[in-house]
VOBA-1610 file (N, C-alpha, C; in pm, whole numbers, padded with zeros to 5 digits, always signed):
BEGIN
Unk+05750+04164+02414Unk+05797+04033+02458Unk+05941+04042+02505Unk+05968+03984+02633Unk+06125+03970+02680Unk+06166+03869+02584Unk+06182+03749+02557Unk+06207+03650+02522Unk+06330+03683+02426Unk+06250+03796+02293Unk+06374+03794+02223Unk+06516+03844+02249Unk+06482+03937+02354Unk+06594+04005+02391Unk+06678+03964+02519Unk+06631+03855+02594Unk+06682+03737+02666Unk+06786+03633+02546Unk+06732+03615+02480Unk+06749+03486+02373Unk+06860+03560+02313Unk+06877+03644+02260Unk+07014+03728+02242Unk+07163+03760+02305Unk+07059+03818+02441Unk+07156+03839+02552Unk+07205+03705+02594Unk+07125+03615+02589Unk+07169+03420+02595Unk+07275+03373+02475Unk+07261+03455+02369Unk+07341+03414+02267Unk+07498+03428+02245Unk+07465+03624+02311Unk+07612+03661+02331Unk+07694+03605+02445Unk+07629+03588+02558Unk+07711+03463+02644Unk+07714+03360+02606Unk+07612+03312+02531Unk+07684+03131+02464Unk+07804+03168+02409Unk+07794+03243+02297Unk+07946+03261+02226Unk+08060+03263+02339Unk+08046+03379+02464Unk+08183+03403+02518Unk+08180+03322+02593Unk+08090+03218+02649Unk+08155+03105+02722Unk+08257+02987+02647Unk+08169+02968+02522Unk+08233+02902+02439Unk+08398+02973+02349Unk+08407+03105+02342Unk+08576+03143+02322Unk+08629+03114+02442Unk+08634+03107+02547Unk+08656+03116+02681Unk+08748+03012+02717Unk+08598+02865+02676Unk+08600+02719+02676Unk+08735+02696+02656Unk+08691+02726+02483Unk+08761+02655+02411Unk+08913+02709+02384Unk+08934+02855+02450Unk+09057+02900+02399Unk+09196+02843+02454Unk+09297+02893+02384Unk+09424+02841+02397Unk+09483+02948+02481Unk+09628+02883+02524Unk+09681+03009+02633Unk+09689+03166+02554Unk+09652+03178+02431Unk+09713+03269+02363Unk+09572+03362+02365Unk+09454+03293+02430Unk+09299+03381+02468Unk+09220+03367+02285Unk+09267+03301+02253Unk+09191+03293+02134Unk+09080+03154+02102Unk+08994+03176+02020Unk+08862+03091+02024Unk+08946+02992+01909Unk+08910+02854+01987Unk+08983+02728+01880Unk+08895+02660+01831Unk+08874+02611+01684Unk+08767+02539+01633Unk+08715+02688+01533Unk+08633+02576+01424Unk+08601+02623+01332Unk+08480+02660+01319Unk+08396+02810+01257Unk+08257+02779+01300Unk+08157+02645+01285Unk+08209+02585+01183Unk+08100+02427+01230Unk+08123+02343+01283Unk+08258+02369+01380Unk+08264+02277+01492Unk+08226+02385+01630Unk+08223+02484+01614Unk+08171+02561+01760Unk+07981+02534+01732Unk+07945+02551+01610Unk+07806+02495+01595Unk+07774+02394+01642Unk+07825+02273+01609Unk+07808+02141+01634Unk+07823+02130+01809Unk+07939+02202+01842Unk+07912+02180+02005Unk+07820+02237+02040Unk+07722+02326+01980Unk+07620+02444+02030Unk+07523+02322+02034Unk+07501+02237+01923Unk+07363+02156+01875Unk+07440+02027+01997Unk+07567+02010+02002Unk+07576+01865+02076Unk+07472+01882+02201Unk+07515+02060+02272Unk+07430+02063+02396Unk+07332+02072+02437Unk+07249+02067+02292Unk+07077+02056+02349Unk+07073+01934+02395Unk+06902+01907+02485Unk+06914+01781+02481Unk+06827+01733+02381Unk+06818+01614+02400Unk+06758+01509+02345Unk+06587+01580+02267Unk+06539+01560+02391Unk+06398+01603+02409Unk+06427+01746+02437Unk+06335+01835+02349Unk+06380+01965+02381Unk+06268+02018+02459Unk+06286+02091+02583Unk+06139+02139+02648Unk+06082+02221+02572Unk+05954+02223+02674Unk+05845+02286+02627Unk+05848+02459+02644Unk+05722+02503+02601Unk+05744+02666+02597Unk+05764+02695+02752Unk+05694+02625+02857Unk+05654+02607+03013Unk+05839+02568+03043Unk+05928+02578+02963Unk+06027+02493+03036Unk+06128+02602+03104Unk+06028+02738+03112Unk+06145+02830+03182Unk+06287+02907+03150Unk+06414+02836+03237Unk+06532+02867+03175Unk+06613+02790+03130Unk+06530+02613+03100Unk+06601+02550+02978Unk+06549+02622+02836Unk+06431+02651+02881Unk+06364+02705+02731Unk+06461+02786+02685Unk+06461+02864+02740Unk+06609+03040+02703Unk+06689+02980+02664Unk+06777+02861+02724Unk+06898+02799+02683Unk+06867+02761+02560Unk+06755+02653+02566Unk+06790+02618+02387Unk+06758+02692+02263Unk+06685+02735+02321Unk+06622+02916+02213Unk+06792+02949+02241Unk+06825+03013+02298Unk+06974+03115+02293Unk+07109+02959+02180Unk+07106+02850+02244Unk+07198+02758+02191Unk+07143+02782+02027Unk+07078+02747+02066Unk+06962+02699+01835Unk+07007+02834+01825Unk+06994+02942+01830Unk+07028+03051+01777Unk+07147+03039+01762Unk+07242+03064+01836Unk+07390+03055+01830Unk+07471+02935+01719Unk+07367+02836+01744Unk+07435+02747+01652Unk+07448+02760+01487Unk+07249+02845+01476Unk+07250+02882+01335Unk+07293+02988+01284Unk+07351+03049+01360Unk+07472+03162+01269Unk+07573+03158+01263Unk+07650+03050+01314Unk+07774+02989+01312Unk+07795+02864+01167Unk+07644+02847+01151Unk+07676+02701+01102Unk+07630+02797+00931Unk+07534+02945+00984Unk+07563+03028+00865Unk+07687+03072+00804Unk+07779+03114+00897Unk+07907+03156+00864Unk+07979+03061+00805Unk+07991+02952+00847Unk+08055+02850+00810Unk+08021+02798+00703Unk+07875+02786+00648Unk+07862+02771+00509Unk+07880+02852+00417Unk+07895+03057+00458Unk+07924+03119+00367Unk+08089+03126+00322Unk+08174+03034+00425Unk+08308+03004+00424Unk+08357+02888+00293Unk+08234+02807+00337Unk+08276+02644+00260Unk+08100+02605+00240Unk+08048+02570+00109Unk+07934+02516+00047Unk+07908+02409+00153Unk+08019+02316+00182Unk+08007+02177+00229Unk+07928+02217+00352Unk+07890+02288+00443Unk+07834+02313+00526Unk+07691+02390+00539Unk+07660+02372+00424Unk+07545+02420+00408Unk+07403+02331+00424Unk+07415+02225+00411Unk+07344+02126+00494Unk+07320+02133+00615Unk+07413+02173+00698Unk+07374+02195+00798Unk+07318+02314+00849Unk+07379+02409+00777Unk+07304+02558+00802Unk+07152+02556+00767Unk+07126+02446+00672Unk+07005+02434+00639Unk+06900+02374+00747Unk+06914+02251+00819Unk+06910+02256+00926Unk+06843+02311+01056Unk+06962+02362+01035Unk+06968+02464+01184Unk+06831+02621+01118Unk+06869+02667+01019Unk+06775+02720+00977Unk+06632+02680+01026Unk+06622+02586+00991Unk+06475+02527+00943Unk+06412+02515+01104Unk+06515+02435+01162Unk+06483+02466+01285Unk+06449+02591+01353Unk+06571+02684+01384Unk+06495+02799+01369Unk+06352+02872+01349Unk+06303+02851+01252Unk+06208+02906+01201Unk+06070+02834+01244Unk+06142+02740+01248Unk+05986+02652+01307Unk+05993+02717+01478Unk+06118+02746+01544Unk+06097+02769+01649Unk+06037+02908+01643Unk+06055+02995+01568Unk+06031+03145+01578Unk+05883+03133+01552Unk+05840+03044+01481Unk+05704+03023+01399Unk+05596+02997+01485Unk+05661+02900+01582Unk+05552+02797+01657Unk+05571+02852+01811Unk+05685+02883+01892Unk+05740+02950+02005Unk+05741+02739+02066Unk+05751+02673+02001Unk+05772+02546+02066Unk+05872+02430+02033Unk+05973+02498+02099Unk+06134+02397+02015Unk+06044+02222+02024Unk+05971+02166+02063Unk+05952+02013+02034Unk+05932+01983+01904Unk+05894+02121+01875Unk+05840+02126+01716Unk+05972+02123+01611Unk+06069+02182+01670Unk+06212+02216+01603Unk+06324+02051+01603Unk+06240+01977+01687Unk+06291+01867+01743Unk+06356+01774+01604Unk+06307+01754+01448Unk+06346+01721+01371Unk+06467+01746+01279Unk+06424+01892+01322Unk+06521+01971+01229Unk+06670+01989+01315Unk+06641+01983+01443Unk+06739+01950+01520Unk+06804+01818+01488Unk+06731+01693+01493Unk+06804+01556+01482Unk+06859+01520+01300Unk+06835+01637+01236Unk+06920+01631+01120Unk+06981+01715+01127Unk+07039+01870+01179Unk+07125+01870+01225Unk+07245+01794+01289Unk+07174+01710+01386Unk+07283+01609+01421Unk+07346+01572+01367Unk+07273+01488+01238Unk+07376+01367+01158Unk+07478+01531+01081Unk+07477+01603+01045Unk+07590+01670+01009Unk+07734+01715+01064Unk+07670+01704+01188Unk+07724+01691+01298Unk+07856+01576+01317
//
């Protein structure tokens, strides 16, 4: 399967767009991992496509990934964030489980509220 190794290679450019974004003149990444998470989860959308959805699909497969190891780090930093790592987890897994983020769609919108 390409997918996983797209969804990776999608991951490591989410990250460096996002140090990029967000950095200061000094080239460094600003924000904390559960606020670079939270912008990862702000940018899905709403309705998440389907498996058929191409190269939004990659995007939110590569974003949901990116978000849940950030929002991992960040809870192995501070407990308080572990709600959300939980989350993003869960999501995850339903996506790895099912190959259909609509399905992840819950675990995404509680993500949010941590958000």
């Amino acid at each position: 399967m390409r997918r996983p190794a797209r969804a990776v290679a999608a991951v490591c450019l989410l990250l460096a767009l996002t140090a990029c974004q967000s950095g200061a003149a000094s080239g460094k990444a600003q924000g904390t991992d559960a606020e670079l998470a939270c912008a990862a989860v702000s940018r899905l959308p709403e309705q998440l496509p389907g498996t058929d959805g191409g190269q939004a699909f990659d995007i939110v497969v590569a974003r949901l990934v990116g978000a849940e190891e950030l929002a991992r780090a960040a809870a192995l930093a501070d407990a308080k964030f572990q709600p959300l790592a939980d989350a993003l987890r869960e999501a995850q897994q339903l996506l790895s489980v099912t190959s259909d983020p609509q399905q992840a769609e819950p675990a995404v919108k509680k993500a949010r509220t941590y958000c």
